[in-house]
matplotlib code that plots the C-alpha trace (Angstrom):
import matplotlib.pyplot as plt

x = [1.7, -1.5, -4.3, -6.5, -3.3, -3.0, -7.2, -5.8, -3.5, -6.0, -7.6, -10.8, -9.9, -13.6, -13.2, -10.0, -8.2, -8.7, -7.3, -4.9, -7.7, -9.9, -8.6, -7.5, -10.9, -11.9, -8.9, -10.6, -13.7, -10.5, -8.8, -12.2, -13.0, -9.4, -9.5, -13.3, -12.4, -8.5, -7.6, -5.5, -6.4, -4.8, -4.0, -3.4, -1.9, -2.0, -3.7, -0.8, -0.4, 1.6, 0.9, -0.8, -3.1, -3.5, -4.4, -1.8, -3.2, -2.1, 1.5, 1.9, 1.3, 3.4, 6.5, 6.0, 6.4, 9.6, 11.3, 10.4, 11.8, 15.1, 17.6, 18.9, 22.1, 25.7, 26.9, 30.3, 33.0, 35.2, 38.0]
y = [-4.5, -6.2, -3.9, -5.7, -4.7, -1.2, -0.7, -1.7, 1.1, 3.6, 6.0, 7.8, 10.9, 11.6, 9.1, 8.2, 11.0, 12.1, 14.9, 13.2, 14.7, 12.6, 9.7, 9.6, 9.7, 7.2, 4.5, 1.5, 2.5, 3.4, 0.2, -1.3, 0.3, -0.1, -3.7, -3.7, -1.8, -3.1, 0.5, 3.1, 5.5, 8.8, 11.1, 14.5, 17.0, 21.0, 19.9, 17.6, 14.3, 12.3, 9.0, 6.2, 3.6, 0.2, -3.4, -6.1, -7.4, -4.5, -4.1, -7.8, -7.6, -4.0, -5.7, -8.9, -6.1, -5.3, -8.2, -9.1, -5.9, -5.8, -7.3, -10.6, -11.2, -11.3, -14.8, -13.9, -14.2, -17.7, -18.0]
z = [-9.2, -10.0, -10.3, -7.0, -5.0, -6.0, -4.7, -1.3, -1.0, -2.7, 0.2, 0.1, 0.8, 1.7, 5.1, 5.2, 6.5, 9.7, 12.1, 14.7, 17.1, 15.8, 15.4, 19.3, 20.0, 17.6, 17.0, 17.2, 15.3, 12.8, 12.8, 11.6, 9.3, 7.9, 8.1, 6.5, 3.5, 3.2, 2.9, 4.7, 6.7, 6.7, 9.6, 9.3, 11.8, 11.3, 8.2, 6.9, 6.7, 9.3, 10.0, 7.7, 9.7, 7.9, 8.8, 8.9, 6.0, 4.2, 5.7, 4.5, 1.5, 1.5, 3.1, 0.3, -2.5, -1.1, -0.1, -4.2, -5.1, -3.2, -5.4, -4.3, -1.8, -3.2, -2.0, -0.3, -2.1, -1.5, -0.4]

ax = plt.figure().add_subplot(projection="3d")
ax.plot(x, y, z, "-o")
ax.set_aspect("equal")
plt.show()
């Protein structure tokens, strides 16, 4: 994985995890600021994380890594 797409996934642990009390209260702010920094955003409930917020940009580019990672389809056999 090229080293720009690997800072996309990176979080900042300092604002990007948030209490799932929190971010109900603030989800669009959230969504923002996900898209702005093409980061995650981490919510935690009971202290543990349970959910992962990111922009579509993001999920993109995560579902691209793995359709190229899945190996490709067996042709069926003929017959």
């Amino acid at each position: 994985m090229p080293a720009s797409t690997r800072h996309m996934f990176d979080i900042d642990l300092q604002h990007g995890v948030l209490p799932v009390s929190q971010a109900a209260s603030s989800l669009a702010a959230m969504i923002r600021r996900s898209a702005q920094q093409q980061r995650p955003v981490v919510i935690t409930q009971k202290g543990k994380p349970t959910a992962v917020l990111l922009s579509v940009e993001l999920f993109d580019v995560l579902r691209a890594l793995v359709d190229d990672a899945r190996p490709p389809a067996a042709a069926p056999p003929e017959g």
